[in-house]
FITI-416729 format. One record per residue (C-alpha): residue number from 0; x, z, y. Coordinates in pm, 1 decimal. Example, Ala and Ser with C-alpha at 12.3 -4.5 7.8 and 13.67 -1.06 7.14 Angstrom:
REM FITI-416729
<pt><num>0</num><u>1230.0</u><w>780.0</w><v>-450.0</v></pt>
<pt><num>1</num><u>1367.0</u><w>714.0</w><v>-106.0</v></pt>
This chain:
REM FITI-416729
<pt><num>0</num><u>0.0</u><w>0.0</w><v>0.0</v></pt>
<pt><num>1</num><u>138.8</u><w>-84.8</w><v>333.5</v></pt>
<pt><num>2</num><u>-11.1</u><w>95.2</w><v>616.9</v></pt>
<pt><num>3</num><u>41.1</u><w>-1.2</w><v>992.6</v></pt>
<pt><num>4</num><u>-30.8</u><w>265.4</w><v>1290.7</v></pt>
<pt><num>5</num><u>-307.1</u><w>114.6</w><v>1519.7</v></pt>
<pt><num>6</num><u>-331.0</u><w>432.9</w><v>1753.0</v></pt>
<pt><num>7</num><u>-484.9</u><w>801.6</w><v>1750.1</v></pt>
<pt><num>8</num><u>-705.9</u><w>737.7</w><v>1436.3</v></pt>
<pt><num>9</num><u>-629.4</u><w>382.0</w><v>1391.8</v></pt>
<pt><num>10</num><u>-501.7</u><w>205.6</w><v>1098.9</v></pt>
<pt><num>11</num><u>-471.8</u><w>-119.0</w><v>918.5</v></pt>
<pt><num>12</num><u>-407.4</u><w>-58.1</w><v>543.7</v></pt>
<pt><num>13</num><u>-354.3</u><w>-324.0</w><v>291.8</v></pt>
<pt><num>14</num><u>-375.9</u><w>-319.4</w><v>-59.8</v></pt>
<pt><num>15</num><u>-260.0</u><w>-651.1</w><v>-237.7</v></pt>
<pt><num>16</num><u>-445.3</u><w>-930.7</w><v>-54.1</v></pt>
<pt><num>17</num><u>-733.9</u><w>-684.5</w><v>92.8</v></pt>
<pt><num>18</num><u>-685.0</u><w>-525.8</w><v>455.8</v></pt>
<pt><num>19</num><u>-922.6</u><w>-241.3</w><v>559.4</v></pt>
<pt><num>20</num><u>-925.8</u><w>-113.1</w><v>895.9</v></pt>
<pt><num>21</num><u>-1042.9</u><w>207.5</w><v>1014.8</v></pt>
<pt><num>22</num><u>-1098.7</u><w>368.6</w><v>1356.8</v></pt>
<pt><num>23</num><u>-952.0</u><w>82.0</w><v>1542.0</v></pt>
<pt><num>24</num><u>-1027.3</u><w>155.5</w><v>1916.6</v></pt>
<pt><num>25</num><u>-716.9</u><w>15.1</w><v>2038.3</v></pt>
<pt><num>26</num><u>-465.7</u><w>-208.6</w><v>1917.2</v></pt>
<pt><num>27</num><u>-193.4</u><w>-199.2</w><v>2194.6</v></pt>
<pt><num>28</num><u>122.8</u><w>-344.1</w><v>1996.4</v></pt>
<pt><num>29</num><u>-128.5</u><w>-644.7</w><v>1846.9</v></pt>
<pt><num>30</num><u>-165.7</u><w>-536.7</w><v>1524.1</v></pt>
<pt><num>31</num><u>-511.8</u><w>-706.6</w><v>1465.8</v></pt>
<pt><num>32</num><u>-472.6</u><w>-1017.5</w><v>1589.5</v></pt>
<pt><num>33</num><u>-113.2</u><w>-1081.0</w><v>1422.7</v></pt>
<pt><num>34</num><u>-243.6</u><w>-987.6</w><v>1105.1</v></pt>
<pt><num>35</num><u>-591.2</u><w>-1179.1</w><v>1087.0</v></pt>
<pt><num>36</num><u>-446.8</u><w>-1452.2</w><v>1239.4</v></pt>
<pt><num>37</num><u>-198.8</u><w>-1480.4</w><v>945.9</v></pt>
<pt><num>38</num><u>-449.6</u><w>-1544.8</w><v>651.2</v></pt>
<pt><num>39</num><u>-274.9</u><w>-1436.6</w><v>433.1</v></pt>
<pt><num>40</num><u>-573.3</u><w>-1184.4</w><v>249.0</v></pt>
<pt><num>41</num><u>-870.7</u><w>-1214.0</w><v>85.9</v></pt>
<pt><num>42</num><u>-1091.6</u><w>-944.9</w><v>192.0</v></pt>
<pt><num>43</num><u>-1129.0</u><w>-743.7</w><v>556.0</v></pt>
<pt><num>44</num><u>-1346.4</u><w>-466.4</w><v>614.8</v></pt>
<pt><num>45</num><u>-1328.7</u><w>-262.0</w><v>933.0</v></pt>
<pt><num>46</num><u>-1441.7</u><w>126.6</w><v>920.0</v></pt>
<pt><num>47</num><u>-1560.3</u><w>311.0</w><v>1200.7</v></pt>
<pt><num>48</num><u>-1607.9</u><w>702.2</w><v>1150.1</v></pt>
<pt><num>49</num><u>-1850.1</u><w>758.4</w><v>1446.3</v></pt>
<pt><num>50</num><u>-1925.9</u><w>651.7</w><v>1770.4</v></pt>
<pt><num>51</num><u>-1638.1</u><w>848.8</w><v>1983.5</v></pt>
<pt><num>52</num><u>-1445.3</u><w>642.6</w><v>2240.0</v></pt>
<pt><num>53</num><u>-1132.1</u><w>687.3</w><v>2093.0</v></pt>
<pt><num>54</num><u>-1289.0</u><w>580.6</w><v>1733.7</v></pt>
<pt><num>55</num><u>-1473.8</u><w>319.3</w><v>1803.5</v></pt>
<pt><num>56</num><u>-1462.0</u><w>-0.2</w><v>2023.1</v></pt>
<pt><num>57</num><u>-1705.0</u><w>-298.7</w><v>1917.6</v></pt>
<pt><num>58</num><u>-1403.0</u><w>-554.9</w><v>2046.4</v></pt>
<pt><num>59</num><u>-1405.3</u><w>-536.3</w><v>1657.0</v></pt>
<pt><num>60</num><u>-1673.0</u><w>-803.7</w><v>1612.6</v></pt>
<pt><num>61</num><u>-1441.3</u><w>-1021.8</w><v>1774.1</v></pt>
<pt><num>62</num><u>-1291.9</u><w>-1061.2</w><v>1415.5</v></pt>
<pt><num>63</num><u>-1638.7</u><w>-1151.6</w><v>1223.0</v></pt>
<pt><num>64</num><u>-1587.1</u><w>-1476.9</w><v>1137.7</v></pt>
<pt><num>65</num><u>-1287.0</u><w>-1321.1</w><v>887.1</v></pt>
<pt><num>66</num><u>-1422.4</u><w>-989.2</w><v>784.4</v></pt>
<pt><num>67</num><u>-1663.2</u><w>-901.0</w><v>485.3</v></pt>
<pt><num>68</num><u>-1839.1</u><w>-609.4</w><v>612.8</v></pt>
<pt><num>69</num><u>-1813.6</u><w>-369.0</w><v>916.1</v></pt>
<pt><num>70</num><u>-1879.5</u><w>-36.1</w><v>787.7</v></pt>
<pt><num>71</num><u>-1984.6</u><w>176.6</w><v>1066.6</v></pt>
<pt><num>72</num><u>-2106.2</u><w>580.4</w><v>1075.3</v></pt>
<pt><num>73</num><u>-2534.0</u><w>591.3</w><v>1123.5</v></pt>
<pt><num>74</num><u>-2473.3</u><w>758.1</w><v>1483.3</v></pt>
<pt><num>75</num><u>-2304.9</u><w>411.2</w><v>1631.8</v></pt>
<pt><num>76</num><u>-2634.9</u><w>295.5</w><v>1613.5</v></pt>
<pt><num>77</num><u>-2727.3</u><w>473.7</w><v>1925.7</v></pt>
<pt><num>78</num><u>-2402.8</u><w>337.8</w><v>2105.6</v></pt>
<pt><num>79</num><u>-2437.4</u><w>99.2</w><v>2365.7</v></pt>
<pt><num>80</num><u>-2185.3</u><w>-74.8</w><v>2213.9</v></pt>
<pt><num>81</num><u>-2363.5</u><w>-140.8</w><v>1868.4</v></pt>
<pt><num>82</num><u>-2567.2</u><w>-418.0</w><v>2022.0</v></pt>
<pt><num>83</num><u>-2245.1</u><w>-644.9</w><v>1991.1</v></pt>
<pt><num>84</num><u>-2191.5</u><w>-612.3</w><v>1634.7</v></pt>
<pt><num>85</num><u>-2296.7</u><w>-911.4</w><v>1398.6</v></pt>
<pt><num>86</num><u>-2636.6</u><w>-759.3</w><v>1270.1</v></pt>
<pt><num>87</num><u>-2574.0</u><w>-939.0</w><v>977.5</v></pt>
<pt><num>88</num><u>-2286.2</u><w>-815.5</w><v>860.4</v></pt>
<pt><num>89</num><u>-2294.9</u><w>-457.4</w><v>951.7</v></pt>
<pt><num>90</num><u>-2372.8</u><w>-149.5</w><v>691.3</v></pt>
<pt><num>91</num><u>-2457.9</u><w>164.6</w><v>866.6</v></pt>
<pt><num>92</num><u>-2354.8</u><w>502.2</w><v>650.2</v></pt>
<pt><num>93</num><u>-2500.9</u><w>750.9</w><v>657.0</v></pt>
<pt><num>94</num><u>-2341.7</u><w>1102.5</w><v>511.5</v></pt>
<pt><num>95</num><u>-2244.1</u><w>1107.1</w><v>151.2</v></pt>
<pt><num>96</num><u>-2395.7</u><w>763.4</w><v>123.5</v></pt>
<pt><num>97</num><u>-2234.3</u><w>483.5</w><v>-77.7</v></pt>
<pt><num>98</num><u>-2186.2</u><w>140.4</w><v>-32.0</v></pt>
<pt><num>99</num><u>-2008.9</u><w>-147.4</w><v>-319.6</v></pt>
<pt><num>100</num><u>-1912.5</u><w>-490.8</w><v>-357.7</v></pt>
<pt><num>101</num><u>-1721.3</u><w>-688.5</w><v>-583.7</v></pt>
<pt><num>102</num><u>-1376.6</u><w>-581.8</w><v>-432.8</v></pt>
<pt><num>103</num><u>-1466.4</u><w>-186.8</w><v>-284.9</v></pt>
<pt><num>104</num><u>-1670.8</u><w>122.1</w><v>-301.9</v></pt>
<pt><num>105</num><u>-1684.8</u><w>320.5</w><v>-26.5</v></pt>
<pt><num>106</num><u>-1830.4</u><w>684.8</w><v>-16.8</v></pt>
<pt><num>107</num><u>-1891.6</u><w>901.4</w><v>304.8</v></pt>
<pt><num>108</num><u>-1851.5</u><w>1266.5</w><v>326.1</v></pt>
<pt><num>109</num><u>-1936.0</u><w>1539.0</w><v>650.8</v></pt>
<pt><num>110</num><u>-1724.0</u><w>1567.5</w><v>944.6</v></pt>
<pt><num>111</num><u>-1702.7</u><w>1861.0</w><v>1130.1</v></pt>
<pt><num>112</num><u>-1734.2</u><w>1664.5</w><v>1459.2</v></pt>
<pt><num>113</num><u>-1957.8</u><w>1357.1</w><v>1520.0</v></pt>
<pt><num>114</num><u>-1999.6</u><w>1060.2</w><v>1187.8</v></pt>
<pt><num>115</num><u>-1842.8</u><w>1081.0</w><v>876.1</v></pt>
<pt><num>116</num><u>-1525.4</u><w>1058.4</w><v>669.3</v></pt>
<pt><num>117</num><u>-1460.6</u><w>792.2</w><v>414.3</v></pt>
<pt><num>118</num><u>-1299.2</u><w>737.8</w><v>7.4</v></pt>
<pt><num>119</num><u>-1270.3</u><w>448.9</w><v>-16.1</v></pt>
<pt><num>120</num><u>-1162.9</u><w>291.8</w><v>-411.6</v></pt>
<pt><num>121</num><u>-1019.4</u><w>-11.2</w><v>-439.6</v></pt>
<pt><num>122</num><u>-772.3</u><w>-209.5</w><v>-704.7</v></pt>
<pt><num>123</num><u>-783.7</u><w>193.1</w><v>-908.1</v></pt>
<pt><num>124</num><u>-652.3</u><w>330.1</w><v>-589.7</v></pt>
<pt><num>125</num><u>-841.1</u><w>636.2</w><v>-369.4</v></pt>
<pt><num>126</num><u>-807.1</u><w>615.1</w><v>24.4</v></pt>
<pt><num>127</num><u>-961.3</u><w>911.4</w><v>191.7</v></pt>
<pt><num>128</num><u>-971.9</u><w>902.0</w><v>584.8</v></pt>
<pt><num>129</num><u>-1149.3</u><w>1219.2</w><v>755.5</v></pt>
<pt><num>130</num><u>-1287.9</u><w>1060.7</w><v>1084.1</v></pt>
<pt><num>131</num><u>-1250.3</u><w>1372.1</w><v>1261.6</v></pt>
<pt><num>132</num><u>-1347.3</u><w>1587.0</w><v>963.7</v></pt>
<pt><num>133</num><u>-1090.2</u><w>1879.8</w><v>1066.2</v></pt>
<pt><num>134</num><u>-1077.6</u><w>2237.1</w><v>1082.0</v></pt>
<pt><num>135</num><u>-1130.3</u><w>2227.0</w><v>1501.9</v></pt>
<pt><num>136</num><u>-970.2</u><w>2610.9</w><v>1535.9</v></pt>
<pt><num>137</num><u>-956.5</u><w>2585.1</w><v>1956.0</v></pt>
<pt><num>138</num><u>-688.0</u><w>2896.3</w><v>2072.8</v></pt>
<pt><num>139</num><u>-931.6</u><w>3027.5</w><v>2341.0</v></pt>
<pt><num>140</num><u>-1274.4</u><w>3016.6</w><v>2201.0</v></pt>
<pt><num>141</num><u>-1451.7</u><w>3276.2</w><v>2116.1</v></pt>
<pt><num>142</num><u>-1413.8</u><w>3449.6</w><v>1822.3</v></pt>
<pt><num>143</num><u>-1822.6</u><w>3326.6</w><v>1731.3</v></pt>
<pt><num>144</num><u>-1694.4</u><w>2921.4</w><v>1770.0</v></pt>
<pt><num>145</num><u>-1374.1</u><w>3053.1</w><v>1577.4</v></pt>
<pt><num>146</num><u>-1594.4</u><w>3142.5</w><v>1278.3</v></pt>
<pt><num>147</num><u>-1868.3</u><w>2906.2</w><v>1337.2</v></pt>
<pt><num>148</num><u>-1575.6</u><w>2629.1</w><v>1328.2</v></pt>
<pt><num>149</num><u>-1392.0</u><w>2741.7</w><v>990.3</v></pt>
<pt><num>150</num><u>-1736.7</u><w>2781.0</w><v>792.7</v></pt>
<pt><num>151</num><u>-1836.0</u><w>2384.7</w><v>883.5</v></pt>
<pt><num>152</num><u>-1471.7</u><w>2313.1</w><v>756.7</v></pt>
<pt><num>153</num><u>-1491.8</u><w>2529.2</w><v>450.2</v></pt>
<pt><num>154</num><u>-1826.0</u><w>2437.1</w><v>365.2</v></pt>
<pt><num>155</num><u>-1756.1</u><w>2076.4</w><v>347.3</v></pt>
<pt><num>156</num><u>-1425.1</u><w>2116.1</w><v>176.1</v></pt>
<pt><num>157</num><u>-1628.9</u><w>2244.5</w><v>-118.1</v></pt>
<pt><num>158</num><u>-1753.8</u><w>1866.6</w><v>-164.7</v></pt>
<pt><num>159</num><u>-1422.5</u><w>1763.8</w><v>-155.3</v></pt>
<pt><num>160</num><u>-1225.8</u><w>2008.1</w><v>-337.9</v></pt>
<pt><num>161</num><u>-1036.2</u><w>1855.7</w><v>-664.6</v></pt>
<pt><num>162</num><u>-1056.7</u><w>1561.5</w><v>-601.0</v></pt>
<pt><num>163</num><u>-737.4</u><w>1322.8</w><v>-565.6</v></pt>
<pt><num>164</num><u>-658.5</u><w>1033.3</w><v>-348.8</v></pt>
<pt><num>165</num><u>-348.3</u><w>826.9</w><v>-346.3</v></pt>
<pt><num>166</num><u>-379.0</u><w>823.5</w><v>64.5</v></pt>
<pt><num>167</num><u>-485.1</u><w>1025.1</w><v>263.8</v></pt>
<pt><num>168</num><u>-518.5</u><w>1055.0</w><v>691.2</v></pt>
<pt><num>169</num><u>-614.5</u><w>1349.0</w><v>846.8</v></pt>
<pt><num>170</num><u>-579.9</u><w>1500.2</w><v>1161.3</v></pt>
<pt><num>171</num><u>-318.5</u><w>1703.2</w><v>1294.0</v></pt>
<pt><num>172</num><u>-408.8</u><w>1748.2</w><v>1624.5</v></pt>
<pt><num>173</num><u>-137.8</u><w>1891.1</w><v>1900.0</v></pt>
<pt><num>174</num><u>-401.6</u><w>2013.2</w><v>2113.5</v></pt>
<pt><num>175</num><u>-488.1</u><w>2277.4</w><v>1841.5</v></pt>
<pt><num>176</num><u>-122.0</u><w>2456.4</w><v>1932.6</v></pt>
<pt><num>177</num><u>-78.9</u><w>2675.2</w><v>1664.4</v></pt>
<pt><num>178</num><u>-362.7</u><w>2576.1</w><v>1476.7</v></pt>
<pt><num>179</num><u>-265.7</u><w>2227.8</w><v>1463.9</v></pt>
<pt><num>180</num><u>-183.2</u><w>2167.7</w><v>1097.7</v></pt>
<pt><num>181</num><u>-433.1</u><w>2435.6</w><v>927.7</v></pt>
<pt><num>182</num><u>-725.6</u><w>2193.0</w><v>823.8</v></pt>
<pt><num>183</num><u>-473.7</u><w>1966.8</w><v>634.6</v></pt>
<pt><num>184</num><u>-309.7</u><w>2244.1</w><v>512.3</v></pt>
<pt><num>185</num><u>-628.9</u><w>2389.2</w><v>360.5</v></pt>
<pt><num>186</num><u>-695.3</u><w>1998.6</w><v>284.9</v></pt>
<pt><num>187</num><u>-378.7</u><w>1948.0</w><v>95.2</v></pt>
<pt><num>188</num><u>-426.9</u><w>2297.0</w><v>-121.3</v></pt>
<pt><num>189</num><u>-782.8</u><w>2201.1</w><v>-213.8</v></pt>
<pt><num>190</num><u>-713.9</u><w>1835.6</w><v>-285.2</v></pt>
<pt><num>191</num><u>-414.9</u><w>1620.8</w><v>-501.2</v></pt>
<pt><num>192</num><u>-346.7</u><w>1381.5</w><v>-199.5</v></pt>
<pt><num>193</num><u>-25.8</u><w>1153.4</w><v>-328.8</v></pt>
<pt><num>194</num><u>69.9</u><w>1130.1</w><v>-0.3</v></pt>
<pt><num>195</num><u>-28.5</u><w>1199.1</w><v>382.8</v></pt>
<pt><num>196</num><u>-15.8</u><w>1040.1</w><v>712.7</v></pt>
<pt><num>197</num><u>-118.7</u><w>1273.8</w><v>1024.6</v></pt>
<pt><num>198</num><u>-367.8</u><w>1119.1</w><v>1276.1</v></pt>
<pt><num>199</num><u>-512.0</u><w>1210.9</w><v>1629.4</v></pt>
<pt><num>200</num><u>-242.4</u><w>1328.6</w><v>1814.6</v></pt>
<pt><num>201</num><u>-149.2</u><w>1082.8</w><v>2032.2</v></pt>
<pt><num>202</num><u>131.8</u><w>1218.2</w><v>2320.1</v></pt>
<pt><num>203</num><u>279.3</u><w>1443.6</w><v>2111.1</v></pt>
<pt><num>204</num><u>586.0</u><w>1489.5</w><v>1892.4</v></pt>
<pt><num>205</num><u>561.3</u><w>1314.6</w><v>1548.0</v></pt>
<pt><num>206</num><u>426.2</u><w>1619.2</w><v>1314.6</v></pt>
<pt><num>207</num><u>670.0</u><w>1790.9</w><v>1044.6</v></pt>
<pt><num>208</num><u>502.8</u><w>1986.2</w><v>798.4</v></pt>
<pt><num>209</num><u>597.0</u><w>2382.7</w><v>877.8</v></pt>
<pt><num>210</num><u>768.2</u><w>2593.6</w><v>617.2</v></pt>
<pt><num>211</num><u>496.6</u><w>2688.2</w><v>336.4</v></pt>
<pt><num>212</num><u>275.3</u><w>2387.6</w><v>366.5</v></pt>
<pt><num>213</num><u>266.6</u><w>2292.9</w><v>54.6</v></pt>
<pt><num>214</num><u>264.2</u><w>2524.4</w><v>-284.2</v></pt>
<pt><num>215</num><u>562.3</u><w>2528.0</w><v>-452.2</v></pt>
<pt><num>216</num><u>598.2</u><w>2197.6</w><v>-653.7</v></pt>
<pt><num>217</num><u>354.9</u><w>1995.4</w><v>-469.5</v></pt>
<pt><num>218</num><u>511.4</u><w>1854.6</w><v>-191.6</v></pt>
<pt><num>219</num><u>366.4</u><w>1517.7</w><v>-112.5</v></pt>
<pt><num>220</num><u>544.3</u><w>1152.3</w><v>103.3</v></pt>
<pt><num>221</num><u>415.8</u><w>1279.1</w><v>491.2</v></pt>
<pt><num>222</num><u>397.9</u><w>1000.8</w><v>775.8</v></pt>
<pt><num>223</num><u>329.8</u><w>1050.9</w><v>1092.8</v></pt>
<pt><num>224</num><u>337.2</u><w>770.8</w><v>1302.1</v></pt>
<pt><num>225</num><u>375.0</u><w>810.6</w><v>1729.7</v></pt>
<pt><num>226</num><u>441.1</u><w>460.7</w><v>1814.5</v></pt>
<pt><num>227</num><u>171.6</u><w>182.3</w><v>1760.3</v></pt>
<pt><num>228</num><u>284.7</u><w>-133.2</w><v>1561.0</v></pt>
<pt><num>229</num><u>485.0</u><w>130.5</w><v>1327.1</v></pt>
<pt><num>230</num><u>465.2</u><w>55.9</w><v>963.5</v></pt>
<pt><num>231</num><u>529.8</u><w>240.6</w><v>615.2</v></pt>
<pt><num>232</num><u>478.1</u><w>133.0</w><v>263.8</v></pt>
<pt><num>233</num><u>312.6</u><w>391.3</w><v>-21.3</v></pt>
């Protein structure tokens, strides 16, 4: 799997011949149009985990003629910006909905903030990106919010708990301070994740996973990209 950092939440991943691309609000290094351009693939989706700014940006339907499907979280609907996406080749998901063709299956899970999170299977491989599905643990806020915030986490990583993914993205968020790498670290104890690339921190220092991360004897390939157009291969 090659994977190419769009920015914040942004990525274009490609398995074989298939590209899927997820949260693409902005492409400022010209990932998209490189790549689509190229035709060299058989199969492009494009994911969108809900309707945030920094999540979603319906330039996507600029690529239409070339892509499959546009996958998009139920509360885009309501976005102004829904009205220039091809009808016809749009699939709204709703939470732990599912969705299948002949080359994917895609299932949604919670977030903690607005939309969903997505596994996606394809060619025997598990792709898991959380949207902003995070434990949002604010330094600041009152001890209420505190609580309120780690039971929507911990309730939802009961769904997801045991499961394994050969990729996974998840936020690790600067503005959390010292909080910033607690919902993957619960994520990556209650999960087998293969590997992990850190998302949604854009302006800050590329994230190293602190001492104690990860239990003994499962330490897992971490990426986390700060500069768009960068590029690693799972």
């Amino acid at each position: 799997m090659e994977v190419t950092y769009l920015l914040n939440s942004g990525f274009l991943v490609r398995v074989d011949d298939v590209l899927l691309v997820f949260d693409a609000f902005d492409d400022p290094a010209g990932v998209l149009p490189q790549t689509v351009n190229r035709e060299d693939y058989t199969h492009l989706y494009f994911f969108a985990s809900h309707a945030h700014f920094d999540h979603f940006n319906p330039m996507i339907a600029r690529y239409a003629e070339k892509t499959q499907r546009y996958l998009l979280s139920e509360d885009i609907r309501s976005n102004p910006g829904a009205a220039r996406m091809p009808a016809e080749q749009v699939s709204w998901i709703g939470l732990y909905d599912a969705w299948q063709d002949d080359c994917i299956a895609v299932k949604s899970f919670a977030s903690t903030d607005e939309g969903t999170s997505f596994l996606v299977e394809i060619s025997g491989k598990q792709i898991f990106h959380a949207g902003d599905f995070n434990w949002w643990d604010w330094t600041g806020d009152t001890t209420e919010n505190r609580k309120l915030a780690e039971n929507a986490f911990r309730k939802q990583m009961k769904r997801l708990a045991g499961r394994s993914f050969d990729l996974a993205f998840f936020p690790v968020d600067g503005r959390l301070g010292p909080s910033m790498e607690r919902g993957a670290k619960v994520f990556c104890m209650e999960t087998n994740p293969k590997a992990l690339v850190s998302m949604h921190s854009v302006g800050y220092p590329a994230w190293q996973p602190s001492a104690g991360f990860f239990e003994e004897g499962r330490e897992i390939p971490v990426w986390s990209p700060t500069r768009a157009g960068e590029r690693h291969t799972f």
